[in-house]
C-alpha positions, -999 to +999 in steps of 0.1 A: +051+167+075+066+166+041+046+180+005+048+171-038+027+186-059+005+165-082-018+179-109-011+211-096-021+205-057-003+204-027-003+162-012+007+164+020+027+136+031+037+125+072+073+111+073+085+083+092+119+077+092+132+041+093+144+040+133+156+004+136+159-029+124+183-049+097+164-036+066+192-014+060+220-036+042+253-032+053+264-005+075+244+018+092+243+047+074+229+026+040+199+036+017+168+026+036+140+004+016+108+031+018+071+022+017+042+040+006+009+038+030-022+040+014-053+050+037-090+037+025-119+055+018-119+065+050-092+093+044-073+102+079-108+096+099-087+070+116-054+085+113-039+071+145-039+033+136-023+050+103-001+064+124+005+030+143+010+009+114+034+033+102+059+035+133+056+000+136+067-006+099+093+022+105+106+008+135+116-025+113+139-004+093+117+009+066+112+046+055+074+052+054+056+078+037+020+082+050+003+103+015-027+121+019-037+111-016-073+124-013-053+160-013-054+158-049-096+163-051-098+185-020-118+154-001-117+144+039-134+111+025-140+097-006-170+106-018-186+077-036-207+097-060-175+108-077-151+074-072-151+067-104-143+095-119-120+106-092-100+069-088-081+081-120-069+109-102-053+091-072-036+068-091-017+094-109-013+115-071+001+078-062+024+075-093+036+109-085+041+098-051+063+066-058+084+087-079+088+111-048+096+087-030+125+072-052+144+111-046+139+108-006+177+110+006+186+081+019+158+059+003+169+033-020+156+035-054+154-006-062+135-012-031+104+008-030+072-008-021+032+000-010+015-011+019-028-005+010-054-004+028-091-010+008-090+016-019-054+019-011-043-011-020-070-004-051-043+021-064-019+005-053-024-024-080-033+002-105-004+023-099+025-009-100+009-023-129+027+003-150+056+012-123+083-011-121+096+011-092+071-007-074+088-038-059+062-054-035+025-046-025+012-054+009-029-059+003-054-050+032-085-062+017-086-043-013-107-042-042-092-056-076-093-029-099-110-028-133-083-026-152-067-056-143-098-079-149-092-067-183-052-060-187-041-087-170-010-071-159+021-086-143+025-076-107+050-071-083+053-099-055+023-094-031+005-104+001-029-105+001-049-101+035-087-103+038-113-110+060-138-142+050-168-122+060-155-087+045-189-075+037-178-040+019-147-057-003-159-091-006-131-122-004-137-127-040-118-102-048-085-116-028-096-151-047-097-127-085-063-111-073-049-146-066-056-155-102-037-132-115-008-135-095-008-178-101-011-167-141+017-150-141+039-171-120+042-141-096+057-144-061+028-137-034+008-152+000-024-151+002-041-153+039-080-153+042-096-150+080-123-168+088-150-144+102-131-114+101-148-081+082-134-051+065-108-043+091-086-073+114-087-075+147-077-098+176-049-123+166-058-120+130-044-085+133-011-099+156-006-124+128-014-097+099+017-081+108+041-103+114+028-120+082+039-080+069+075-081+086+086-115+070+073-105+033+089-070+032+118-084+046+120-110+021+110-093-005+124-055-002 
């Protein structure tokens, strides 16, 4: 467990170091790419898939930094009644937490991305839209933010992964991301799954990743 302070709290981040792979570069003591992972509103309810995704990610040669974002307002969960007024908050936690990140020894600077999950990738999209740092974005049916319906910012190459029958982030807003992207002649993928929800399972999930492991090895 690793800690930066942001707006004058303690965020708590979990650590997982890269443990294998070829992301390294040449020669094994290189500057590892690093990732930030974004929970949802869900905060570390289901901590252990977190926890999953990270190794996994980490065992491909990539730093990961698992951030406890909702450190920043003192919340388990998000509570919608403040989002928001709170959402504004995160993304600066998150901006804080990229530039972190860049300082991590052995992490290399140029290739910092964000894997988000729902609200996650939410700041995630905020947060790069104004951080070049920010190299590649891995979207886990996220919500487009406001902002970029009315900035129409350029973005950093992204996948894009939702369910068809995502009842909580609807696939409209994967179709409103896409938009964006194609407007700006931005590198990205784009997979929607027929009948899956807010959350993959089955071979969805199976493809998900490996869908994950090509584009940050292609792009980071």
């Amino acid at each position: 467990m690793q800690s930066f302070v942001s707006g004058g709290r303690q965020i708590e981040v979990e650590w997982f170091a890269a443990s294998g792979g070829s992301a390294a570069g040449n020669g094994s003591g290189a500057s590892r790419p690093a990732l930030l992972l974004l929970h949802g509103a869900d905060g570390l309810f289901f901590a252990e898939g977190y926890r999953l995704a990270a190794r996994t990610i980490a065992a491909s040669g990539y730093h990961v930094a698992f951030v406890h974002y909702l450190d920043r307002t003192g919340d388990r969960r998000v509570a919608y009644t403040r989002l928001r007024q709170d959402f504004p908050l995160w993304v600066e936690t998150v901006r804080d937490a990229v530039a972190w990140l860049a300082d991590q020894p052995g992490t290399d600077a140029q290739r910092l991305g964000i894997v988000g999950i729902s609200l996650g990738a939410a700041l995630a999209f905020s947060v790069a839209a104004a951080e070049p740092r920010v190299r590649a974005i891995v979207d886990y049916f996220g919500p487009r933010p406001e902002e970029l319906a009315r900035q129409r910012p350029r973005l950093p190459p992204t996948l894009i992964l939702h369910g068809s029958a995502d009842a909580i982030v609807p696939v409209s807003n994967a179709r409103a991301l896409e938009q964006l992207l194609l407007e700006h002649g931005t590198a990205h993928e784009i997979r929607i799954y027929e009948g899956q929800g807010h959350g993959l399972t089955g071979p969805a999930q199976l493809d998900a990743a490996a869908r994950v492991a090509r584009f940050l090895g292609q792009h980071l």
